[in-house]
C-alpha positions, -999 to +999 in steps of 0.1 A: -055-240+186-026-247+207+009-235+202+041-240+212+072-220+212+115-220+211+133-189+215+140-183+179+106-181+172+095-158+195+128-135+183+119-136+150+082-132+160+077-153+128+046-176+123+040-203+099+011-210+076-005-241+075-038-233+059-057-200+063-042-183+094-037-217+110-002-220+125+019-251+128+032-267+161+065-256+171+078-282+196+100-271+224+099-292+259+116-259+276+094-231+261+058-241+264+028-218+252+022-214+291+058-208+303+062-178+273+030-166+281+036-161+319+075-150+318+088-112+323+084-093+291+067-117+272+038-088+262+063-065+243+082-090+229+051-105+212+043-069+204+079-067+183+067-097+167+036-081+154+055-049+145+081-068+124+053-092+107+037-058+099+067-044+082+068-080+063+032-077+048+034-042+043+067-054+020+052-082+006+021-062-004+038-032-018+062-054-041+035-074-058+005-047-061+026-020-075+040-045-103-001-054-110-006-017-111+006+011-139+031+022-114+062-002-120+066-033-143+087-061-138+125-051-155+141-084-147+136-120-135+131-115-099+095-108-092+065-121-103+064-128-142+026-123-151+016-097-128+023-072-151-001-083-180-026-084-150-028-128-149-041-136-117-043-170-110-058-186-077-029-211-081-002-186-081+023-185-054+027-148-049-008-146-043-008-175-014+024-156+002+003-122+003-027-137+017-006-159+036+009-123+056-016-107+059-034-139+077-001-143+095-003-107+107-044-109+116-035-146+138-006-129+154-026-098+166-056-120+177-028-146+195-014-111+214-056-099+223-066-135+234-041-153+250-021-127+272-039-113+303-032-069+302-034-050+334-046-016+337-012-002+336-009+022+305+021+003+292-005-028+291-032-007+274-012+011+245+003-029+239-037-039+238-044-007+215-016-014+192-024-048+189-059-041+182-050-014+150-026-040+136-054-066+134-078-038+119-049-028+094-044-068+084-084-068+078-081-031+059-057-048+035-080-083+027-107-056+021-085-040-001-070-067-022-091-096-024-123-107-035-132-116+001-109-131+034-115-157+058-107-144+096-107-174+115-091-208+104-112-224+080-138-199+085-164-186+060-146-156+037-157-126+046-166-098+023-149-063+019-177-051+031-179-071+063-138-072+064-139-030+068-169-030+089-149-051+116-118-030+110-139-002+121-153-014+150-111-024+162-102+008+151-126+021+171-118+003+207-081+008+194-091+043+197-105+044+236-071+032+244-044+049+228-030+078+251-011+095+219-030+121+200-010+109+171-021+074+174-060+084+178-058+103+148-045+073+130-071+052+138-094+082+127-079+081+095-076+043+089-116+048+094-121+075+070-103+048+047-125+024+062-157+043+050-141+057+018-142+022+004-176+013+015-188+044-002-198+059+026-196+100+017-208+108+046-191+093+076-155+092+052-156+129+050-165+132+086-134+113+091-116+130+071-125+167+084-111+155+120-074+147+101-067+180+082-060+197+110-030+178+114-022+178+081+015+162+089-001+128+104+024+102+094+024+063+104+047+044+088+061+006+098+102+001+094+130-017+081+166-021+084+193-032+113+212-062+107+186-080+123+159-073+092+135-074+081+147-055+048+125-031+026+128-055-004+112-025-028+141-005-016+164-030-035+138-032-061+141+003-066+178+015-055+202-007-034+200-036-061+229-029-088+201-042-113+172-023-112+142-050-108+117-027-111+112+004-135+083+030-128+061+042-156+083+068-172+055+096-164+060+086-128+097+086-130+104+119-113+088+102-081+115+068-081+131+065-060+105+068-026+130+047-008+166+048-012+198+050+012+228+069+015+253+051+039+279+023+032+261-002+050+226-003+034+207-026+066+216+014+081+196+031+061+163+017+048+136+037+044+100+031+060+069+026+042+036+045+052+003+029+061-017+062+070-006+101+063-028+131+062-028+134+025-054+110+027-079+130+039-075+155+020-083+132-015-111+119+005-125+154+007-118+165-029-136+134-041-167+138-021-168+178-028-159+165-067-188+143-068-211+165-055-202+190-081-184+219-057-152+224-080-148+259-058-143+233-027-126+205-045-099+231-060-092+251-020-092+213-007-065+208-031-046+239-027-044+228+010-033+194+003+001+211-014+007+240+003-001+223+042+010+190+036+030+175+004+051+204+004+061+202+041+074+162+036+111+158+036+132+164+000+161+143-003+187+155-031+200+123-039+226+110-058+209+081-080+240+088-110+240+046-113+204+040-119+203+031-152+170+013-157+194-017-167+176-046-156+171-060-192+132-062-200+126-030-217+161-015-228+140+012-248+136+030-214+145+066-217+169+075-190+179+115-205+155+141-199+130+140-224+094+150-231+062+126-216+028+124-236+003+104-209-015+088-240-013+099-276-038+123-276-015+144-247-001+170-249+043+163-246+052+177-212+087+184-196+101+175-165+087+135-159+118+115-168+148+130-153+183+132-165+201+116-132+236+116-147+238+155-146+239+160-105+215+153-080+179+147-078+151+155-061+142+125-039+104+122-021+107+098+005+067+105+020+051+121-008+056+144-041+037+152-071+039+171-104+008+193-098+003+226-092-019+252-084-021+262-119-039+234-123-057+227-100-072+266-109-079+250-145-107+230-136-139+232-149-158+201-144-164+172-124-146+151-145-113+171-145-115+169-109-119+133-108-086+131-134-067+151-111-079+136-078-065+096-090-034+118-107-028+130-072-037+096-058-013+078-080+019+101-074+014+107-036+006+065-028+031+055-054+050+024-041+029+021-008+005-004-026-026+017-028-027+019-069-044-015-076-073-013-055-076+020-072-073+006-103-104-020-089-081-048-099-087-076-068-067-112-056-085-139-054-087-162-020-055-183-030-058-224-041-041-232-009-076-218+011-098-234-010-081-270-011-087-267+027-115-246+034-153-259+025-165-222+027-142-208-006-167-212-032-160-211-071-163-170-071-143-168-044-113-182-065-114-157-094-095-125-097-115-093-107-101-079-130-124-052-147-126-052-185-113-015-188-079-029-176-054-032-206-044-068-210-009-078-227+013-054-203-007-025-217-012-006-183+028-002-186+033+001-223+052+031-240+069+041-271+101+058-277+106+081-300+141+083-297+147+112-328+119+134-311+132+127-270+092+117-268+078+092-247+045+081-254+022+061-225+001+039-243-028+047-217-036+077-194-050+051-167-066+077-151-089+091-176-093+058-183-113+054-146-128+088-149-141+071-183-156+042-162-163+061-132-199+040-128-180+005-128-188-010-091-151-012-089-135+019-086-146+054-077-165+043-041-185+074-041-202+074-076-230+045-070 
C-alpha cells in the first residue's frame, strides 16, 4: 500500500476509507511518503495523529452504542433514527462510519509500527508502546461491537475471539515498553478486559487483582481547543441548546458525564475514559458472584465505593437550562419525582432530579446510586449478578460499554462486503438477542403525572440476570 501525503493531512492526522482499512492516495509532489517519513519530528507528529483519531472513534463509538443501549434514546433528529428500536442494518451508514474509525484507527497505528524506523532512545520506545496499545484498543473495540473485523485490507474477518487474543498479545509488548507505571497498569487492565470477554475467570481475575491496588487508574483520550476534535456527546448531552439525547430517567441523576463551564465551550470539553480501575473491581465481583462467594462479592463491592467511585471528581453544576426539550418524548419528567425500574419495583426517590432548584451533582469519571446498604442485602447469586450490571450500567454510562453488555453486536458493514470476498452472509447480520425489547422498548416509560411516578417499562438488568446462560452476555456463566 503506498501512500502519499500534504501537510494538511498529516495536521489533521486524518485518513480516509476506501474499503476496509484501505486508505486512498493523497497526491502531493512536495510531501512524498518518503520525504514525511525521514523529516524532523515526523514520529510524534504521526503519534498526534493517532491520538486525535482515537479521540474520534472513541466519539463516534460512544454516540451510536449508547443510543442502541437502554442508556439514552434519540430526543431529536440528529442522530441515528432506528438505533433506538435496536434496527441494525448492514447497509446503514452509522454503522460503516463506526467500523470505518475504528479501521481508520487500527491502519493508522500499524502505518506508525511498520513504516517508521524507532531508535532505542526512550522517547522512540514510549512512541512504539503507545502506538502498539492504540492498535490493541482499535482491535478491543471490533471485538466488542461487531460480529467479527477484518484487520488487514480485504482480509478474512476475524472473530472476537481471535480480535482479543491479538489485542493481548500488543498489549502485552506494549507493556515491555512503556516506562510509566500508569501506562503498564493500563495495558494490565485492557487485558483483564481482554480475558473478561473471552470468559476467561481465571486469567481476567488475575488481571484484575494486579489493578485494585491502584484503585484510581484512569486513561482517558481528549477533546477540545479550537483545533478539535469535539466531544460530540458533550453537545449531545449539555452544550447543544436542544438536548439530542435524553438518558433513561432511572439513569438521570448520572447526565450529565460531560459538560462545560466556560464561555468558550472548545475550552472546556470533557474527556472520555477507555480504562479506569472500577473495572477491575466488577471483574472481581462477577467471578466471586459466579462462584457463589457473596461474602467476597459484597467486600469487593464495598471497596469499589469507598477506594475508588467515591474518590472521582464531583462537579456541582449548574444544568438550570436542560430541559429535556428536544421534542421526541415531551412526557419526560424533568421535577423530582419517584422511579419504579419495571412495574413490579418498588417507586424510589432520588433518580430524576429537579435541576431548576440550584445545582447538581455532576460525575464526570464515575457515580452510582448504590450503597453499602445494599450491597449488605444480598443473598444470592442472582442479586449479585443484578447489582454487578446495575453498577456496570451507572459507572460506564456514556463511555460505550452498555451494548456489548447488553450482547447486542454490529454487523461487518455493506461497504466490506461489496469489496471483500471473505464477509460471508453471517458476517452481515446484527445480533441482536431475542430478550432485547424491540419497538424502542429498552427506553420506554410511563408518566404518571398525578402520582410524580415514572415507570421503566423494563429493568434491563434483571432482564440479563434472567438470561444469564445466553452465549451473549454474562462471559463467565458458560
Amino acid at each position: 500500500m503506498k501512500l502519499a501525503f500534504n501537510p494538511l493531512y498529516l495536521l489533521a492526522g486524518a485518513t480516509l476509507m476506501l474499503s476496509s482499512c484501505e486508505l486512498f492516495e493523497v497526491e502531493n509532489p512536495y510531501v512524498t511518503e518518503e520525504r514525511f517519513i525521514d523529516g524532523q519530528q515526523s514520529l510524534p507528529t504521526w503519534l498526534n495523529g493517532v491520538r486525535r483519531q482515537t479521540s474520534l472513534t472513541v466519539g463516534t463509538v460512544v454516540e451510536f452504542t449508547e443510543i442502541v443501549s437502554d442508556n439514552y434514546f434519540n430526543n431529536y433528529t440528529q442522530s441515528s433514527k432506528v438505533f433506538d428500536n435496536p434496527e441494525i442494518n448492514h447497509f446503514d451508514r452509522d454503522v460503516t462510519n463506526i467500523q470505518a474509525n475504528i479501521q481508520k484507527l487500527l491502519e493508522m497505528s500499524e502505518f506508525g509500527l511498520t513504516k517508521f524506523t524507532f531508535s532505542e532512545s526512550p522517547e522512540d520506545q514510549q512512541i512504539r508502546a503507545e502506538l502498539l496499545f492504540s492498535k490493541a484498543y482499535a482491535h478491543i473495540l471490533g471485538a466488542e461491537l461487531y460480529v467479527g473485523l477484518p484487520t488487514t485490507v480485504l482480509g478474512e474477518v476475524k472473530s472476537p475471539v481471535e480480535l482479543r487474543n491479538l489485542a493481548i498479545a500488543l498489549l502485552n509488548e506494549a507493556s515491555t515498553l512503556y516506562s510509566a507505571a500508569a501506562d503498564k497498569n493500563a495495558c494490565t487492565l485492557l487485558i483483564a478486559r481482554c480475558h473478561y470477554g473471552l470468559g476467561n475467570m481465571t486469567e481476567a481475575t488475575t488481571f484484575a487483582n494486579q489493578i485494585v491496588a491502584t484503585p484510581l487508574l484512569l486513561r482517558q483520550v481528549k477533546y477540545g481547543t479550537q483545533s478539535g476534535p469535539s466531544n460530540n456527546f458533550q453537545s449531545a448531552i449539555f452544550s447543544s441548546t436542544t438536548n439530542w439525547f435524553a438518558p433513561l430517567p432511572r439513569l438521570d441523576f448520572l447526565d450529565p458525564k460531560y459538560f462545560h463551564q466556560t464561555s468558550n465551550i472548545f475550552d472546556d470539553e470533557k474527556p472520555i475514559a477507555i480504562a479506569k480501575a472500577e473495572e477491575a473491581f466488577l471483574i472481581l465481583a462477577e467471578a466471586q458472584a459466579v462462584q457463589n462467594n457473596l461474602t467476597a462479592v459484597k467486600q469487593t463491592l464495598k471497596d469499589l465505593l469507598s477506594n475508588t467511585v467515591s474518590k472521582r471528581p464531583v462537579t456541582q453544576l449548574n444544568d438550570k437550562n436542560d430541559t429535556r426539550n428536544g421534542g421526541n418524548r415531551t412526557d419526560y419528567a424533568i421535577t423530582a419525582v419517584q422511579v419504579k425500574f419495571d412495574a413490579q419495583s418498588p417507586a424510589l426517590s432520588g433518580f430524576v432530579l429537579d435541576r431548576a432548584k440550584g445545582t447538581i451533582p455532576a460525575y464526570s469519571v464515575s457515580g452510582t446510586h448504590i450503597t453499602n446498604v445494599e450491597i449488605d442485602a444480598i443473598q444470592s447469586q442472582d442479586e449479585a449478578l443484578y447489582l454487578i450490571y446495575l453498577l456496570r450500567q451507572e459507572i460506564f454510562i456514556a463511555e460505550g460499554r452498555r451494548m456489548t453488555d447488553l450482547g447486542i453486536r454490529f454487523p461487518v458493514s455493506e461497504r466490506e462486503q461489496l469489496n471483500n470476498r471473505n464477509v460471508s452472509e453471517q458476517h452481515i447480520k446484527a445480533i441482536i438477542p431475542d430478550f432485547i425489547p424491540k419497538n424502542r422498548g429498552l427506553d420506554d416509560f410511563t408518566y404518571d403525572r398525578a402520582n410524580a411516578t415514572v415507570t421503566m417499562a423494563y429493568d434491563m438488568n434483571k432482564v440479563l440476570v434472567q438470561h444469564k446462560a445466553s452465549p451473549y452476555v454474562m462471559p463467565f456463566i458458560k
